[in-house]
C-alpha positions in Angstrom: 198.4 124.3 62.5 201.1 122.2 62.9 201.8 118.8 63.3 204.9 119.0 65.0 203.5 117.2 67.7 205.9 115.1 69.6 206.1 111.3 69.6 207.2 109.6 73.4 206.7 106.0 72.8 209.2 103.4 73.1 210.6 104.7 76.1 210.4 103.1 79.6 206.6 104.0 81.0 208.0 106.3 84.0 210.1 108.3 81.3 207.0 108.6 78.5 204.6 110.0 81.8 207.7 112.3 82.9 208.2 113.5 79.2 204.7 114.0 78.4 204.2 116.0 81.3 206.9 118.3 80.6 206.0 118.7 76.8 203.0 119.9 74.9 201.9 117.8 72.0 200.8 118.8 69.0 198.4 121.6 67.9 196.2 123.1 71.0 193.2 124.5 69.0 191.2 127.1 70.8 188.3 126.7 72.7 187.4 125.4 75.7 186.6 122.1 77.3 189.4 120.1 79.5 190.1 116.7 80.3 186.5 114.8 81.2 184.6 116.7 79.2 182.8 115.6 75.8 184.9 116.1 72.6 183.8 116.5 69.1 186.3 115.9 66.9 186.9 116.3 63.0 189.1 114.4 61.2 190.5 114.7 57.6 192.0 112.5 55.8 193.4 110.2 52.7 195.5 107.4 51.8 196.9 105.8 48.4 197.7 109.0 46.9 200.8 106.8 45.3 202.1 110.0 43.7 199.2 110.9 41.9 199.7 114.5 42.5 198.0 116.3 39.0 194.4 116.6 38.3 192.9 113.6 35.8 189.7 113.4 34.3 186.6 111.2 35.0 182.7 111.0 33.8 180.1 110.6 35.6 176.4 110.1 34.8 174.5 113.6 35.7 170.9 114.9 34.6 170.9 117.5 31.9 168.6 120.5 32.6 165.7 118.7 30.6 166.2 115.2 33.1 168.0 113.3 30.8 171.0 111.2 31.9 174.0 112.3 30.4 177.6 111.0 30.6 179.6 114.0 31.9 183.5 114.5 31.7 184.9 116.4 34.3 188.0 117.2 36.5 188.9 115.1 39.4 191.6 115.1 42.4 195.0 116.7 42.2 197.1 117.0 45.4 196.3 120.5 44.9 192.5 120.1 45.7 193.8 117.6 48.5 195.0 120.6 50.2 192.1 122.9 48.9 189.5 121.3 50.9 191.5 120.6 54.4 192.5 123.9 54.1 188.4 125.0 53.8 187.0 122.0 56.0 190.1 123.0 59.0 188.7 126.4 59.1 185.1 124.9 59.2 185.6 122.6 62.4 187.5 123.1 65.6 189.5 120.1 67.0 190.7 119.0 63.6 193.4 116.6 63.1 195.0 115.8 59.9 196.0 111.9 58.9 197.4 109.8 55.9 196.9 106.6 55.9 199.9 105.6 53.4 201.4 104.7 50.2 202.1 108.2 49.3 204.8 106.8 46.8 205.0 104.7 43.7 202.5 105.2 40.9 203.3 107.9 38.6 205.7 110.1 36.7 206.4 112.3 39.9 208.0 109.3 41.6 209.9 108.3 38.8 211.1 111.7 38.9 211.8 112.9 42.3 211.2 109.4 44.5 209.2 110.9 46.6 210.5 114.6 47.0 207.1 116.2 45.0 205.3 113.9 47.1 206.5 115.3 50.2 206.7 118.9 49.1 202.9 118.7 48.3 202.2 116.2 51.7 203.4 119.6 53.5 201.6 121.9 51.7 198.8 120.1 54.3 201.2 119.4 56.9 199.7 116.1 58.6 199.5 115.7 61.9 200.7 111.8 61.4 201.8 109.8 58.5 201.0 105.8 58.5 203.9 104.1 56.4 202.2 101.8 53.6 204.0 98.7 51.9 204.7 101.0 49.2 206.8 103.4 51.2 209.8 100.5 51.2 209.5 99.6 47.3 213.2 101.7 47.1 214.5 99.6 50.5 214.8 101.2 53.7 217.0 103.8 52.1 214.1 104.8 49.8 212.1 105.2 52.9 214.4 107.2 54.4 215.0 109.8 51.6 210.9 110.2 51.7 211.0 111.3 55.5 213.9 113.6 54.8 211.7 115.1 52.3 209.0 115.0 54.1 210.6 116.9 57.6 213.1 119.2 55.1 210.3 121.7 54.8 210.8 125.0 56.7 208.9 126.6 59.3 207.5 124.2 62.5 205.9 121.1 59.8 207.1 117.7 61.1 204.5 115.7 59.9 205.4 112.2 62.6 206.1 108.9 60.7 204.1 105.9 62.3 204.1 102.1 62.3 203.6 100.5 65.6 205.1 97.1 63.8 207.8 98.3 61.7 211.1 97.8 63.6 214.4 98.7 61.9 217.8 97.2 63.3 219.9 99.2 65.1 222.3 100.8 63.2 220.0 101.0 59.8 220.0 104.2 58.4 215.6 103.9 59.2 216.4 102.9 63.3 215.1 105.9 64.8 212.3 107.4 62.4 209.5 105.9 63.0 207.3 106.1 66.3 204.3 103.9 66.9 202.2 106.4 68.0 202.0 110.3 68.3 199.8 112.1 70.9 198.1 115.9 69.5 195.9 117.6 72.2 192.7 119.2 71.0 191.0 121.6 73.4 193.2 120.9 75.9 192.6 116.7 75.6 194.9 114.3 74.2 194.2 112.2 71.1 197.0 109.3 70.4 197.6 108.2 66.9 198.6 104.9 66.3 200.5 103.5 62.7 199.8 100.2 61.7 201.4 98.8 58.3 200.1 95.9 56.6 202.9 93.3 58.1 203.1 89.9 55.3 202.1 91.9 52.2 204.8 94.3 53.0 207.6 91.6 53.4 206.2 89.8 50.4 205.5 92.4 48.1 208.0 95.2 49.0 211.2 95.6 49.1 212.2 96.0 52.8 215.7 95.5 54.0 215.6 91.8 55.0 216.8 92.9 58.7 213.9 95.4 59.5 211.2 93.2 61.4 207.4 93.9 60.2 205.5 92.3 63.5 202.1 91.1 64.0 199.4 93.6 63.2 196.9 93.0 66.2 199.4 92.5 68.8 201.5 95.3 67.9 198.1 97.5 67.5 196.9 96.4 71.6 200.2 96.8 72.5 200.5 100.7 71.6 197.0 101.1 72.6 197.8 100.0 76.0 200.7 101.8 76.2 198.7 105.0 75.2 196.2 103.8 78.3 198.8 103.8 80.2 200.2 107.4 79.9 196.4 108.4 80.1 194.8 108.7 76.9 191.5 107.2 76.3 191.1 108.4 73.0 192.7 106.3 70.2 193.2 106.5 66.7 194.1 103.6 64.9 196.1 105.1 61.1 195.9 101.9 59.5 197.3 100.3 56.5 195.8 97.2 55.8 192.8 97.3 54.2 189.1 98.2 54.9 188.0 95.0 55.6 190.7 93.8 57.7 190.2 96.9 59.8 186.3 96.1 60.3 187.0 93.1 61.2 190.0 94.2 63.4 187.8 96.6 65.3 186.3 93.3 67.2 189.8 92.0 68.5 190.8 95.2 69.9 189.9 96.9 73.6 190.0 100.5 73.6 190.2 101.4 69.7 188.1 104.2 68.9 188.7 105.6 65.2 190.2 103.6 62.6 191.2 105.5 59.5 192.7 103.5 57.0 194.2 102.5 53.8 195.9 100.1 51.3 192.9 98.7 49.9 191.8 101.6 48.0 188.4 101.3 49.1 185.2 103.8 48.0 183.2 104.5 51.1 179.7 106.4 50.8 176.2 106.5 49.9 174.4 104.1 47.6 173.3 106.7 46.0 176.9 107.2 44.4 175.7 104.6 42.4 173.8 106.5 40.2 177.0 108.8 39.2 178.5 105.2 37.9 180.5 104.8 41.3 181.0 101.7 43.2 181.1 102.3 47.0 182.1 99.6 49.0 180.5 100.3 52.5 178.7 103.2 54.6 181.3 106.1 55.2 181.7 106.0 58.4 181.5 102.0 58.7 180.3 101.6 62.2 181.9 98.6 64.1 182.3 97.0 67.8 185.7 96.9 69.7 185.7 93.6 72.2 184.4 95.7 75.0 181.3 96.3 73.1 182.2 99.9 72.5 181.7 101.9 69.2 184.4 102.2 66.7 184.2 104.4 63.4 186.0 103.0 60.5 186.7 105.3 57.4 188.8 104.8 54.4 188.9 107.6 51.6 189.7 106.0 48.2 192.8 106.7 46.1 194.8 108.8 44.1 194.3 112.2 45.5 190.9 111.5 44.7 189.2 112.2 47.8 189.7 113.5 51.1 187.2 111.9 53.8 185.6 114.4 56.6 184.8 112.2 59.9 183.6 113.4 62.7 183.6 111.8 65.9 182.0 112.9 69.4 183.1 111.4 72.8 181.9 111.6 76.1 183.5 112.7 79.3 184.9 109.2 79.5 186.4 109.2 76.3 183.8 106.5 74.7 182.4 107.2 71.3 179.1 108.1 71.3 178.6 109.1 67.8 180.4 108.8 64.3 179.2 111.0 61.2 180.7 112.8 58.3 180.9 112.1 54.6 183.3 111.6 51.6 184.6 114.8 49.5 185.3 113.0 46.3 186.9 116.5 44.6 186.2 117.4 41.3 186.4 120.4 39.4 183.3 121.9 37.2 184.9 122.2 34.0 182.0 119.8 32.2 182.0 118.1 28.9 179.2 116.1 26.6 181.4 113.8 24.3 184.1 116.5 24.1 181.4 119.6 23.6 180.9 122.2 26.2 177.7 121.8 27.6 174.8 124.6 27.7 174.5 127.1 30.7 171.6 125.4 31.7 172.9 122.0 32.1 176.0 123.1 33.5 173.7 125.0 36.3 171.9 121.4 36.7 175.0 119.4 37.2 176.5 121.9 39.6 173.4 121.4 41.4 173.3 117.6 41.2 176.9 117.5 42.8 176.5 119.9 45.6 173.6 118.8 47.1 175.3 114.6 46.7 176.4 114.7 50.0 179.9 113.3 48.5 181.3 115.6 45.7 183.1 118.4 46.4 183.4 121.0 43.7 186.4 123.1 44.3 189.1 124.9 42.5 193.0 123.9 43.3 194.9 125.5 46.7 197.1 128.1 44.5 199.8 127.8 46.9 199.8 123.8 46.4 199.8 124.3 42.7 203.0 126.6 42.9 204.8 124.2 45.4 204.1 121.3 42.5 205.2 123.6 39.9 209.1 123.0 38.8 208.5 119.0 39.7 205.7 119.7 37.2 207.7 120.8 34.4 209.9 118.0 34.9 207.6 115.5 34.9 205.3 116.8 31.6 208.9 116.9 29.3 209.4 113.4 29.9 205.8 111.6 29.8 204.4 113.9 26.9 205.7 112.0 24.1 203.5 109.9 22.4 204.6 106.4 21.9 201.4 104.8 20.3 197.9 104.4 20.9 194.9 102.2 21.8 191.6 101.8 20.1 190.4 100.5 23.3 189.9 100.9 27.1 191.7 98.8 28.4 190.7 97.9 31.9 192.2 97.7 35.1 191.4 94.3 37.4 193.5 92.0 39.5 191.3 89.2 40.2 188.8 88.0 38.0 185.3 87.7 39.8 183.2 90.6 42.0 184.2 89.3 45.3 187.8 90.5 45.9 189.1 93.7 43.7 185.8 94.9 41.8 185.9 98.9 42.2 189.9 99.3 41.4 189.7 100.7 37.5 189.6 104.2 37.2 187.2 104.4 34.4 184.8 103.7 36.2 181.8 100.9 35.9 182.6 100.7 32.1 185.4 98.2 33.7 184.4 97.6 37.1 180.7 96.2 35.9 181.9 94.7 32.5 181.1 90.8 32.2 184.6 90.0 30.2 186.7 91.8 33.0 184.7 89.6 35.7 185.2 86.4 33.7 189.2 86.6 32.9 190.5 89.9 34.6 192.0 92.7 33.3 192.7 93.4 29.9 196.0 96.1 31.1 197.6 93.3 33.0 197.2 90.7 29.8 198.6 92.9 27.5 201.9 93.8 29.9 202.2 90.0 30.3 201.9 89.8 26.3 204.6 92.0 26.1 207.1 90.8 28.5 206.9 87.7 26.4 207.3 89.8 23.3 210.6 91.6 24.5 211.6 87.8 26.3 211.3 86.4 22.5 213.4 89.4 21.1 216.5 89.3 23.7 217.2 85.3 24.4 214.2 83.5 24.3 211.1 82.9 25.9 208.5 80.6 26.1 206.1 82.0 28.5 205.5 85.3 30.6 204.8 86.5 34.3 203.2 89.3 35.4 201.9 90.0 38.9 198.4 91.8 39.5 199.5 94.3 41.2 202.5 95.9 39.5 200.6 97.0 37.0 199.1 100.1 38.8 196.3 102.2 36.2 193.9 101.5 33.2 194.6 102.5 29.4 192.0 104.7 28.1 191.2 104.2 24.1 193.6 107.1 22.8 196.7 108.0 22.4 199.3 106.2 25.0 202.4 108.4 26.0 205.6 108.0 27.5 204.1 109.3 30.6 201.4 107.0 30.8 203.7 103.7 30.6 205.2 104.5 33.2 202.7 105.7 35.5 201.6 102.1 34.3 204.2 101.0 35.3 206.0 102.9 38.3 208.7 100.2 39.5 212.1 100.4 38.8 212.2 97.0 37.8 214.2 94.6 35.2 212.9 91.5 33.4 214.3 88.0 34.6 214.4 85.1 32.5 214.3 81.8 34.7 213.8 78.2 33.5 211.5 75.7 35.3 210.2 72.5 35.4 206.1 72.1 34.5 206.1 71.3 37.7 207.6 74.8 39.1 205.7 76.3 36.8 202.5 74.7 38.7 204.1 75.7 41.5 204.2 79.1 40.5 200.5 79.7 39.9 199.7 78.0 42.9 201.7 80.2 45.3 200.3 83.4 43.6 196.3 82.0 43.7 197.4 80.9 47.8 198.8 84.7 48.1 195.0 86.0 47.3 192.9 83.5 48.8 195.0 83.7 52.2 194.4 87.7 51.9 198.6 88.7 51.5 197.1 90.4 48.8 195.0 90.5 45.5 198.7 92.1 44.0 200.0 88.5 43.5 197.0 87.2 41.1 198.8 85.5 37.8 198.5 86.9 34.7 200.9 85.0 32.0 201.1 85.1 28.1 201.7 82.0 26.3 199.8 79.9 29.1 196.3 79.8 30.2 193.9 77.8 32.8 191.2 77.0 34.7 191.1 78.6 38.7 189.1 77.2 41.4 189.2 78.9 44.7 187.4 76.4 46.6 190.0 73.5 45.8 193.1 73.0 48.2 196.2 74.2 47.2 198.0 72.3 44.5 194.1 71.9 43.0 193.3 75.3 42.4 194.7 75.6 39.0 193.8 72.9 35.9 193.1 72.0 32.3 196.7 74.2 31.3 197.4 75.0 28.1 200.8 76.2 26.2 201.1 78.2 23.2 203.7 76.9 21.3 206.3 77.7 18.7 203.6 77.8 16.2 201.2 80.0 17.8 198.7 76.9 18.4 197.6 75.8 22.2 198.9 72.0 23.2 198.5 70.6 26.1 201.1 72.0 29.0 203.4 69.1 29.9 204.8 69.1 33.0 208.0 67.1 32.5 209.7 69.4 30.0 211.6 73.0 31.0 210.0 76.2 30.4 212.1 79.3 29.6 209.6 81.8 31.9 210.5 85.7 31.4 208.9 88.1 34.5 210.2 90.6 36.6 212.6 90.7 39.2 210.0 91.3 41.9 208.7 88.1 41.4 211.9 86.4 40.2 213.2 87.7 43.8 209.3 85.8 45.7 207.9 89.2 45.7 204.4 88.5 46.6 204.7 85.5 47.8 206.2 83.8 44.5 208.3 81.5 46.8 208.8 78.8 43.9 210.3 81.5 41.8 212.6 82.5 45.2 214.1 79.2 45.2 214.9 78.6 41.4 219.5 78.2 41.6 221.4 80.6 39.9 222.0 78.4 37.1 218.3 78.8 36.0 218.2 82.5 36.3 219.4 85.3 34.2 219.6 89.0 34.1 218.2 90.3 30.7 218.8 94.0 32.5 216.2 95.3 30.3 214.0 97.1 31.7 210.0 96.5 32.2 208.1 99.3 31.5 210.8 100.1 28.4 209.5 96.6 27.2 205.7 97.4 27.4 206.9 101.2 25.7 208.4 99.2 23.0 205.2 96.9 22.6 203.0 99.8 22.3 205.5 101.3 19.9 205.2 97.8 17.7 201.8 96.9 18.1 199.9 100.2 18.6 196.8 100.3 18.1 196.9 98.7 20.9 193.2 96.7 21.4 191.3 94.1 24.0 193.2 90.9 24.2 191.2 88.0 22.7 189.3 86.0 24.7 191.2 82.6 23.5 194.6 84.6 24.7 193.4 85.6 28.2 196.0 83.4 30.7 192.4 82.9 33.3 190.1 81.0 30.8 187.6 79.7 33.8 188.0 81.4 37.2 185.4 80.3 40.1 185.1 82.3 43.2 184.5 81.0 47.1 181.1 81.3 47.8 
């Protein structure tokens, strides 16, 4: 099917009911039932893909034929098993509709590559019936969006896929004014389901790159206001395409009248069974999450990972007044059954008993890539393996991926799994990736001008570094953003400043992105204190490699990158340092960490004494 279905909102109420009486929406499956009649509806969907369009590898723990427990390598996501399984689940289900949830961009090779083009291509391979935009869709400015939608409605035949944020509001005459629609209605058996996009408003502004004149309005506002809208023409079935985080859209459910489904992203958020446990899987709610709108009325709340990783099934039944009466369905976390013990193929019979063990989860999805998705990804493929295949070092370690220290507020992000996401060092002082990137921006800051200390944001450091070798690809996928390093010099005091505007970031939830991670300075965080409290007992590597005391009344020369430099993520002390304190190094970031892995390699866990959180305490 389609999902050329055609958006009507912003235009005066009289016009959207003329227009949407004249004009068919969406994709009419077959079957019968009209308006006032009970609906079951399937929806399929994903979020966070951030460009992560070839298959990686994971383990998981599985029982051997004989019972043991065995750690098991295996296959896992790819675009092209994206569009694998909503090609097999669509054929499953009537009444299927099709959603993203956003960040489709930024992340790997591909993007580096193509900005978005591979993404798109592969997005249409699907063909969504509506497209959320994420914060990450504007890290290329508006014009970067804009080139994604061209991609994304360039492909032939009727795929349109809409593009939806009910808060996003480009100024007229921007090159964006005009793309984006609030909501989208699609008609299922002859009803009509509205779509609405939400995008994750301050985290957007603060750690984006919009153009400063596009407006990013209040989220629950702008959400009631389409809603009503959508009442208005009608519809009483509502999608909210969300992307803002799982448990802001729980807890959004409660504010809103007349929501129904909220299918979201941008937190990157497992949901499913406990028992994913077992497997060495963190799940971080019931999939569907069941909530409450204001009205007392049941609203499903799904969310389906990251990284092409999984594609959630939710299935929904209304009554003949359009209220919920049930939510069900399940994760498809997509792997592939090409298993491995430590490298060696396992026996027939153990590879019959793991088969088993993941079809009958309830959560895994064994199935091989959509052909035609693979061919689609193909030349972008070739590209992309040329550049990112050359070795540039290695590490004897994983190193793992976290952005805040502590279990409350980012503990299920690293890719490898519970050897990071459970490990007591990673909870104590964060992740070892984002140390080592702030190690060597100060190493390159030392080499070209001087530098006494280094920045580097949580979240612009986007995967984990498995013990092994470390390629080209790999840094860059690291680090995806075509940013430069910026050396600025502050006062102890802005330097204070500094940390305290990234901690107030997290704790007021603009995102866990903006947590501090800096080389040649470490502290003590408290996330209970008041701001200007939260960070203590600062210390200063000096020129002779020993830690002094940090004094506040002398100037630091501080080396980080221009996302910050700019008050990216809310680093508003950095935003406000003159242009006599700031300098262009034009060198580039992920060339720096390329070059540290180059000099350094074997790369290994930072020490302990060398970790910028020494003493991090969590809100209760």
């Amino acid at each position: 099917m389609s999902a050329a279905s055609v958006s009507i909102a912003r235009a005066p109420v009289a016009l959207a009911l003329l227009v949407s009486s004249m004009v068919l929406t969406g994709c009419i499956s077959s079957g019968g039932g009209g308006a006032g009649e009970p609906l079951d509806l399937t929806i399929l969907h994903v979020n966070d893909h951030h460009s992560h369009l070839d298959a990686e590898s994971t383990t998981l723990t599985l029982n051997n034929a004989a019972g043991a427990a065995t750690r098991v390598g295996l296959p896992l996501g790819g675009f092209a098993r994206v569009a694998a399984v909503i090609a097999e689940l669509s054929t499953a289900s009537s009444n299927v509709i099709k959603l993203h949830a956003g960040d489709a961009m930024t992340g790997d090779l591909y993007f580096t590559q193509s900005e978005g083009e591979a993404d798109a291509v592969m997005m249409n391979t699907v063909c969504f019936d509506a497209f959320a935009i994420g914060n990450h869709e504007f890290d290329n400015r508006d014009a970067g969006l804009v080139k994604f939608i061209d991609f994304l409605h360039a492909a032939p035949g009727p795929c349109r896929t809409p593009v939806l944020s009910a808060n996003v509001n480009a100024a007229a005459g921007s090159a964006l004014s005009g793309r984006i629609e609030p909501y989208t209605i699609v008609e299922r058996s002859g009803q009509k389901i509205g779509v609405v996009g939400l995008t994750v408003a301050g985290k957007t502004r603060n750690a984006s790159r919009p153009d400063a004149s596009t407006v990013f309005a209040e989220e629950l506002p702008s959400a009631q206001g389409a809603i009503d809208s959508l009442g208005r023409e009608g519809v009483n079935k509502i999608v909210l395409l969300s992307h803002q985080g799982y448990a802001v859209d729980v807890a959004m459910a409660s504010q809103l009248s007349g929501v129904d489904v909220i299918v979201g992203g941008d937190s990157h958020t497992l949901l499913g069974p406990d028992s994913l446990k077992a497997y060495g899987l963190s799940p971080g709610g019931n999939y569907p999450t069941e909530a409450r709108d204001s009205d007392g009325r049941r609203v499903c709340v799904a969310q389906a990972w990251q990284y092409s990783y999984a594609v959630g099934e939710l299935k929904v039944s209304f009554d003949r007044d359009g209220v919920v009466s049930s939510c069900g369905g399940r994760p498809h976390i997509l792997v592939g059954d090409a298993f491995s013990e430590g490298g060696a193929a396992p026996s027939a019979a153990d590879v019959a008993a793991y088969r088993t063990q993941l079809d009958e989860s309830g959560a895994f999805s064994v199935i091989a890539p959509l052909p035609a998705a693979v061919t689609a990804l193909e030349p972008y493929k070739l590209v992309k393996d040329a550049l990112g295949l050359e070795v540039a070092g290695s590490s004897a370690d994983d190193l793992c991926l976290r952005r805040v220290p502590g279990s409350k507020r980012d503990s299920s992000r690293s890719r490898l799994g519970d050897a990071c996401n459970l490990d007591p060092h990673v909870t104590a002082h964060g992740g070892d990736i984002q140390q080592r990137v702030a190690e060597a921006f100060l190493h390159q800051g030392q080499r070209f001008g001087g530098a006494d200390i280094a920045l580097q944001n949580a979240g612009g450091v986007r995967v984990d570094i498995a013990a092994g070798a470390v390629t080209v690809g790999k840094v860059y996928e690291l680090l995806p953003f075509k940013n430069l390093l910026v050396r600025l010099t502050l006062s102890g005091d802005e330097v204070v400043s500094t940390l305290e505007d990234a901690v107030e970031s997290v704790i007021n939830g603009t995102g866990t992105g903006a947590y501090p991670y800096t080389a040649g300075l470490r502290f003590n965080v408290d996330m209970n204190q008041t701001r200007g409290s939260r960070i203590s007992a600062m210390e200063w590597r000096d020129a002779s490699g020993s830690w002094v005391a940090f004094d506040r009344a002398r100037n630091y020369r501080l080396i980080t990158n221009n996302f910050t430099a700019e008050g990216g993520d809310s680093y508003d002390t950095l935003k406000r340092v003159d242009a006599a304190r700031r300098e262009d190094t034009f060198l580039d970031y992920a060339d720096a960490f390329l070059q540290y892995v180059k000099d350094n390699s074997p790369l290994s866990r930072p020490d302990t004494t060398a970790f910028s959180t020494k003493l991090y305490i969590e809100t209760p």
